[in-house]
N, C-alpha and C positions, 0 to 999 in steps of 0.2 A: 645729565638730563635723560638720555638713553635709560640709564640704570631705573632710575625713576619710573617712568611712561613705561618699560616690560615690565615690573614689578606689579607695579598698581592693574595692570591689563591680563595678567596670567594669575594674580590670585591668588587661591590655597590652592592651586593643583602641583604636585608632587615634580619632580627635576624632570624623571620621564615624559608622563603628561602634557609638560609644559614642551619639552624637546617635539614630540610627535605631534600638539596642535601647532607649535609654528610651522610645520613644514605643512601641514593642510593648508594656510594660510596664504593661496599668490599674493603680491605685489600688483594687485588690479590697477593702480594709479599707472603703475611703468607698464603694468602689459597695455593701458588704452594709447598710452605716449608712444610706446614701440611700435602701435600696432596701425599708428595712427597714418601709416603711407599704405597700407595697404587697403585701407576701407574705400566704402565706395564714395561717393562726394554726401552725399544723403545721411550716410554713417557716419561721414565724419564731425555733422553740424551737432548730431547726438554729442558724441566727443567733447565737442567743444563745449556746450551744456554742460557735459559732467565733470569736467578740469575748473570751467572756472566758476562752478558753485558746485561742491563735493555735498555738502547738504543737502543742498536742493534735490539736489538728484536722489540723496539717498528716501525722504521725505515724499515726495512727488508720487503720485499718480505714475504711472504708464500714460494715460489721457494729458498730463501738464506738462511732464517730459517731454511726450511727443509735441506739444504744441508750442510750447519754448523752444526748441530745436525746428520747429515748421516742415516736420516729416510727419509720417503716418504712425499708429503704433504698430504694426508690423514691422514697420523699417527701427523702430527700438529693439525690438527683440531680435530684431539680426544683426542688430549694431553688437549686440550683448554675446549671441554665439559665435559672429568674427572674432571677440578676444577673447572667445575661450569657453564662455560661461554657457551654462543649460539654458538659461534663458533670465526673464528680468527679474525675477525674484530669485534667483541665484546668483548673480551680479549684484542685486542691491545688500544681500548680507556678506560678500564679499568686501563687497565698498562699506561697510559701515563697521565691519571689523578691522579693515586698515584703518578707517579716520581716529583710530584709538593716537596712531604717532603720525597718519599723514595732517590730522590738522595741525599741528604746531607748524608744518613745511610748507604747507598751502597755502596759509592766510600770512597775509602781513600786519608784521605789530605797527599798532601809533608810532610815527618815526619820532625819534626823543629831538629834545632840543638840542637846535644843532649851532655855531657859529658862523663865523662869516668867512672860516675859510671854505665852505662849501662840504663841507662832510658832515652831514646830518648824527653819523655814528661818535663822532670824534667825543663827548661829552659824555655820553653812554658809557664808553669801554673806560675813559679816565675815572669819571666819578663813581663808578662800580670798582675801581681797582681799589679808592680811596675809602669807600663804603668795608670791602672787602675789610683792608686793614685795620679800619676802626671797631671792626666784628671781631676782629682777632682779635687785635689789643683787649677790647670789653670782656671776650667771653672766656677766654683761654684762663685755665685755675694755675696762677704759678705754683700755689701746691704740688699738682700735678703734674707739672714742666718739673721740677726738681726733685720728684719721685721718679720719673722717667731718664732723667740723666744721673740718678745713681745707679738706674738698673744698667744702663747702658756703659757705665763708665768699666763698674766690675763685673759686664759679661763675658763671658769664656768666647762666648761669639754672637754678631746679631745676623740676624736675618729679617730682609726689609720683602711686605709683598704687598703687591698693586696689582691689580688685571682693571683692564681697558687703556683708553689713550689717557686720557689725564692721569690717572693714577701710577699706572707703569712710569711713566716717566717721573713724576715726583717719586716713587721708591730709590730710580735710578739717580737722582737729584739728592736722596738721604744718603746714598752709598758716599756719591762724590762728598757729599758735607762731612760724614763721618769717619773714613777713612785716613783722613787729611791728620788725624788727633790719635792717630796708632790703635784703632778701632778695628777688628778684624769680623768685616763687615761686607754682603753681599744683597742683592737685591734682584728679585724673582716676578714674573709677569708670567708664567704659563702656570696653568692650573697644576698641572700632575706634577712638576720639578716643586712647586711650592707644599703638593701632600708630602712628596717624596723628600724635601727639605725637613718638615716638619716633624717627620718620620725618624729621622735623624739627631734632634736636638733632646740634649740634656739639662737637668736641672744646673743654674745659671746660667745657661743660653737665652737668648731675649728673641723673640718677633716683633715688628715695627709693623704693624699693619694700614694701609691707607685705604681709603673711600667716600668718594663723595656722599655716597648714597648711605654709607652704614648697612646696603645690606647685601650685597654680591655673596652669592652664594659661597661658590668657591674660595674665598676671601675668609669668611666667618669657619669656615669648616679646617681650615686648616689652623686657623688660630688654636680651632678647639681639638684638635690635633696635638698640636705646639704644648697646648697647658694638660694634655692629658700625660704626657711622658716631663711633664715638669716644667717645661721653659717658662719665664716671663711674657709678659705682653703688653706691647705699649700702641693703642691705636691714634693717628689723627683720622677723624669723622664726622659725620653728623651727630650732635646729641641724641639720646634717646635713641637708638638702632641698636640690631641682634650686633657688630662688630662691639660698638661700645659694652655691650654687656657681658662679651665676653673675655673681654681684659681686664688686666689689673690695675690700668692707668691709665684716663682718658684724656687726650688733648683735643675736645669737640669744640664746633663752630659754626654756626650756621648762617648763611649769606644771603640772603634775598636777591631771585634772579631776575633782569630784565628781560622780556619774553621775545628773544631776538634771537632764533635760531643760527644767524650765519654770527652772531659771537660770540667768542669764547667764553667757558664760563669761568664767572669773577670769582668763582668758592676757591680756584687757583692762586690765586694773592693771599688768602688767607691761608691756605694749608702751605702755603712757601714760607710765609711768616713765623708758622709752628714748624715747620721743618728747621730754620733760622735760628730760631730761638735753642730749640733741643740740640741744637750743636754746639753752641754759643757755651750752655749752661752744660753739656757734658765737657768740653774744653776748661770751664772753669773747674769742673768737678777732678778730671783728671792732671789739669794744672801743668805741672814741670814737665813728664813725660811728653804734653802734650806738643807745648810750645817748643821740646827739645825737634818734635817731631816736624812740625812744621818750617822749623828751622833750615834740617836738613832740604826738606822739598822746596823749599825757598832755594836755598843754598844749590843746589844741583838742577834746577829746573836754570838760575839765572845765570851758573856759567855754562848753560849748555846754549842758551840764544845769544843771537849777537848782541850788541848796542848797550848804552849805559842805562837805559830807562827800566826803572823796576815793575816789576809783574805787581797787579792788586795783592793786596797782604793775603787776604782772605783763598785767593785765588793760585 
């Protein structure tokens, strides 16, 4: 969602550009919250006004603001240079350039249907999980899943890249699936080790590229890296994005999100799903070596613990 909400809000302007207006940009909502023991009592009814209606405030008069809050409009405008600002019209384009990501934080969504153990969320995060997999099942081209697990079966080497939380971690999550099949296979979350990876690969080396979004800059840029000195390219993504277009093999998905900040997002089940599968079907693809292979790690993993009880196959 991140990836989303900066994309859409920064536009055509170039990496720079984009780099040098976020930092003109404070964090108005944390500076009024931080700033909020120091103001005077008068200040702080302003405050309270502008926390819990971000709109309003940005919308309002000076005269409505002040009168909702039941201070003066001088006492707005000092409200505004205690945290920082030149005054009320320099605070209110501050505040209405955060509301681009503070409103998804500030407002609360319709709480979903919830049961009768008392967890309003509990139905939400299940049936988005279940939503999730049925997106995958539908949309995922097994074409495509078996175009992707021949490139991966006879690559000389893959290289897995994600940047941010969710995605780093599913890259790290394709390492551990593909490994397991004698797959000489690594997975990359910092921008520069992933150019400098890419910098690297030859033709039949493969990239595994991941992204919710399909368009993380540094993500796409290294693929097209990767396929400039020859490698393969197999992305899981959003349909229809600059990643997808620049591979040779697309495993896309798209999830419909419940507009619940504090949860996880459900495109995670789906892209676990596609990660599942591509392992699944390069195991089958590589066959005897594979299973010789897991054998061993079966084999040495279960006389190295105590007890008689077996480890998961898969695991």
């Amino acid at each position: 969602m991140t990836e989303a909400v900066g994309e859409a809000w920064l536009g055509g302007e170039d990496a720079a550009e984009a780099h040098e207006h976020a930092k003109r940009i404070p964090d108005i909502i944390s500076l009024v919250k931080d700033s909020y023991g120091e103001l005077r009592p008068a200040e702080r009814r302003v405050a309270d006004v502008v926390l819990d209606d971000v709109r309003f405030a940005i919308d309002a008069s000076n005269a409505a603001l002040a009168e909702r809050a039941q201070v003066s409009e001088p006492t707005v405008t000092r409200f505004c240079r205690a945290i920082g600002c030149e005054g009320v019209r320099d605070f209110k384009l501050k505040l209405a350039q955060s509301l681009v990501v503070d409103a998804l934080y500030l407002s609360k969504p319709p709480p979903p249907a919830g049961g009768d153990n008392g967890m309003p969320f509990w139905n939400a995060v299940f049936g988005e999980a279940r939503l999730a997999l049925q997106e995958a099942e539908r949309q995922i081209d097994p074409a495509q899943l078996q175009k992707a697990a021949e490139l991966i079966a006879k690559a000389r080497q893959v290289a897995v890249f994600g940047l941010g939380g969710s995605s780093s971690a599913l890259a790290q999550e394709t390492q551990y699936r593909l490994f397991r099949y004698g797959v000489t296979v690594s997975a990359h979350n910092d921008p520069y080790v992933m150019r400098m990876t890419a910098s690297t690969l030859k033709p039949g080396d493969l990239v595994i590229a991941i992204s919710a979004t399909g368009r993380t800059r540094e993500v796409v840029e290294a693929v097209e890296l990767a396929r400039h000195y020859r490698a393969n390219a197999v992305c899981i993504t959003a349909p229809d994005t600059d990643l997808a277009r620049a591979c040779d093999v697309r495993l896309t998905v798209a999830v419909p999100e419940y507009p619940d900040t504090l949860k996880p997002t459900a495109s995670r089940f789906a892209f676990l799903a596609a990660i599942d599968l591509l392992a699944v079907a390069t195991g089958y693809k590589i066959d005897g070596p594979a299973r010789e292979t897991l054998r061993r790690i079966k084999y040495n993993i279960q006389t190295y613990r105590a007890g008689k009880e077996m480890e998961p196959l898969g695991d």
